[in-house]
C-alpha positions, 0 to 999 in steps of 0.5 A, a space after each residue: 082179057 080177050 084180045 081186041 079186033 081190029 075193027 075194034 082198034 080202028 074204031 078206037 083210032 077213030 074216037 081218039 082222033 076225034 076227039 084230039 082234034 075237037 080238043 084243038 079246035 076248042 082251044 083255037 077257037 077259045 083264043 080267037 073269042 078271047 082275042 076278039 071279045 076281051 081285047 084289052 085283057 089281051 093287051 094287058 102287059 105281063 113283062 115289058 114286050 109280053 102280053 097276055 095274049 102272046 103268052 096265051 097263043 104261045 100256050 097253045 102252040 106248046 099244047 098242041 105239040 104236046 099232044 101230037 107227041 102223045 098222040 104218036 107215041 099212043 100210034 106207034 104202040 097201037 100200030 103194033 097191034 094192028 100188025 100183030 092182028 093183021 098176022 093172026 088167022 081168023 
């Protein structure tokens, strides 16, 4: 398999952020629409002092810190190209 350049890694970079990010604003988004539009299912009672939408933002906190972390982790590897292609001679 031929090695990437680091145009291409940088291009990847992009694509994967873009696409992180629209992932996040579809989902918050997605809970201030649910919030608005289906209030009372919102309100509805999971346990005394839960409600669907406490446990649904709570979701979504939890996810989001989920895919920074793999967000990172996929980084930090991709970093190491990065620099091992910047060492490398045309």
């Amino acid at each position: 398999m031929s090695q990437p350049t680091l145009r291409e890694v940088a291009r990847l970079r992009w694509r994967v952020g873009i696409g992180i990010s629209a992932l996040m604003s579809v989902q918050f988004f997605g809970y201030v629409l649910f919030l608005l539009y289906a209030r009372d299912t919102a309100n509805t009672l999971v346990i005394p002092g839960l409600t669907v939408g406490i446990a649904c933002g709570t979701l979504i906190v939890f996810v989001a810190c989920g895919v920074t972390v793999l967000y990172v982790r996929w980084a930090n590897r991709l970093d190491a190209d990065i620099a091992r292609l910047g060492r490398e001679p045309s």
